[in-house]
N, C-alpha and C positions, 0 to 999 in steps of 0.2 A: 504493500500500500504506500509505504513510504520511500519508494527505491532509490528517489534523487537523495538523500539523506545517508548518510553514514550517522550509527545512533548508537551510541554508548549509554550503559546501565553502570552509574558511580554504586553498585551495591553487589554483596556478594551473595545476597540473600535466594533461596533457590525458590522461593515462593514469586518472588517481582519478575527472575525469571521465567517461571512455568505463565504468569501470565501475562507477559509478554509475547511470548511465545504464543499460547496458545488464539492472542485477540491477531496474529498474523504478523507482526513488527519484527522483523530483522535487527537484531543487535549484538552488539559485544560487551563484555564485561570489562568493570575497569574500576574495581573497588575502591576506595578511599578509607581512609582512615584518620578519623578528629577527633578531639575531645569532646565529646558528645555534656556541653555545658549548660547543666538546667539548673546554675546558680544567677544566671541573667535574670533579668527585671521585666517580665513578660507573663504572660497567665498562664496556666497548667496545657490551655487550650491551642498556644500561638507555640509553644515551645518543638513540635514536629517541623512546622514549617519553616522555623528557622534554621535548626539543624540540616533539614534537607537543604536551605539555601546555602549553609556553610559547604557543604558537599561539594555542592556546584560549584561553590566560590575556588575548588581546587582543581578547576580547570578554566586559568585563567586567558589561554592563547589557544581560539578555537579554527582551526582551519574551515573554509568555505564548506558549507550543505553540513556541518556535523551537529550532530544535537547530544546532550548531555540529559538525560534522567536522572536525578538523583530525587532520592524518598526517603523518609523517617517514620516510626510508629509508634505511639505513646496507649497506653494501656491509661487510661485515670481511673479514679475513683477515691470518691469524698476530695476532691481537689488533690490527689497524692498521686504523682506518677508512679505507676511500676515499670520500672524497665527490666532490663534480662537481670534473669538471676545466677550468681554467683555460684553456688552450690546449691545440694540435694534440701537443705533447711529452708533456704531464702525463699524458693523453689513451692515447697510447700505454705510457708506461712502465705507467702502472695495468692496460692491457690483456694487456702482456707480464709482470706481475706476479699477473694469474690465469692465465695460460696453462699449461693441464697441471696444474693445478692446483684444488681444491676451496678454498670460502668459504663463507662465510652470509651470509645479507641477513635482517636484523630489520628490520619495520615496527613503528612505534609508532602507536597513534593513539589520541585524546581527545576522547571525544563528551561534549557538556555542553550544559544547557538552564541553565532560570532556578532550578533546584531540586538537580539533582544532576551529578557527574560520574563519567565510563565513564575508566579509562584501560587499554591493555592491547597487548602485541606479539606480535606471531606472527615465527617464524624457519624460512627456509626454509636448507637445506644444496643446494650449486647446486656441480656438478661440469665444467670444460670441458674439453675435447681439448686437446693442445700446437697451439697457432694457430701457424701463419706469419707471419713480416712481409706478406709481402704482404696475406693478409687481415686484418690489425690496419691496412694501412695504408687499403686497401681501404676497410672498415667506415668510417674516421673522416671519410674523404675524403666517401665518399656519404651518410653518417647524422649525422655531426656530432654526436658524443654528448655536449655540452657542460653539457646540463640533467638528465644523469642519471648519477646516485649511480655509483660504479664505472666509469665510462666504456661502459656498455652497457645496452640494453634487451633485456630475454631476448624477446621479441614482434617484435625485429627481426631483420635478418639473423646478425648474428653470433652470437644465441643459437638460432638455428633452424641454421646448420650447427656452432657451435660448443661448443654445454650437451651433455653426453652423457648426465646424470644431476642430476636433483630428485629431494631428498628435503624433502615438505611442500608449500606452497601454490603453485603457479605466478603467481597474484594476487598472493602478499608479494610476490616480486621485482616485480612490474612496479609494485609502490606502495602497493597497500590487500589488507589482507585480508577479500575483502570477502564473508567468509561468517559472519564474526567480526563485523565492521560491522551487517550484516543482525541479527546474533543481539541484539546492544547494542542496537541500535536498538527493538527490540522490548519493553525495558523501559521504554523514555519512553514 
């Protein structure tokens, strides 16, 4: 769809690429790596889309037709970001702190070429059941949610028996919204 474009994905995440991939967009990978800093002076809500803009910002010399994707994902709840958890504890506590419980997930994302930049987040509202230990322990044991925001991926087990309600993208949670991506894209 995009062929005059050469299109880079600042993320190593295999979720932004499977949907990438699968909406038809040709890309290559080209990860970054920043201090991902949510001690800045901004709302629980703006904090994705700046990050994703920092991303961008590390491709500062763009050759003609190339586009740059980068994206962030922020897990909230009660104004508290969760981001990826550290170990098998962190892990859990974040898991038993949506349990029964409703949050939001904003994605951020920052599409730029050599002439303009896109920035903009979508926010989904994501509702789960009161979980069990067992399945919190369950989940962690066999999915290892180490690389994802909130301790979960709603595309894996524990959002397939444990979301009982999305309101908004099912796409944001899992990382891009990528119908919102598709639409940006279409002004470069």
């Amino acid at each position: 769809m995009f062929d005059d474009h050469k299109i880079i994905l600042a993320s190593k995440s295999p979720r932004r690429q499977m949907l990438l991939t699968e909406a038809g967009i040709d890309f290559t990978v080209k990860p970054v790596d920043i201090i991902e800093d949510v001690q800045i002076n901004l709302s629980v809500d703006e904090i994705a889309q700046h990050i994703a803009e920092q991303k961008a910002k590390q491709f500062p010399y763009l050759k003609e037709n190339v586009i740059v994707i980068a994206a962030d994902t922020t897990v909230i709840i009660n104004d508290t970001i969760l981001g990826k958890p550290i170990d098998e504890e962190q892990a859990r506590q974040m898991l038993s702190s949506l349990s029964g419980k409703s949050h939001h997930v904003t994605t951020g994302v920052c599409i730029k070429d050599r002439y303009q930049i896109i920035s903009f987040s979508d926010t989904t509202f994501v509702q789960f059941k009161t979980l069990t230990d067992k399945e919190i322990d369950y989940y962690i044991k066999n999915y290892k949610p180490y690389d994802k925001a909130g301790s979960y991926g709603i595309q894996e087990w524990i959002g397939m028996i444990g979301i009982t309600r999305i309101e908004g993208s099912y796409f944001t949670v899992m990382g891009l919204p990528i119908h919102k991506v598709y639409e940006a894209l279409q002004k470069f």
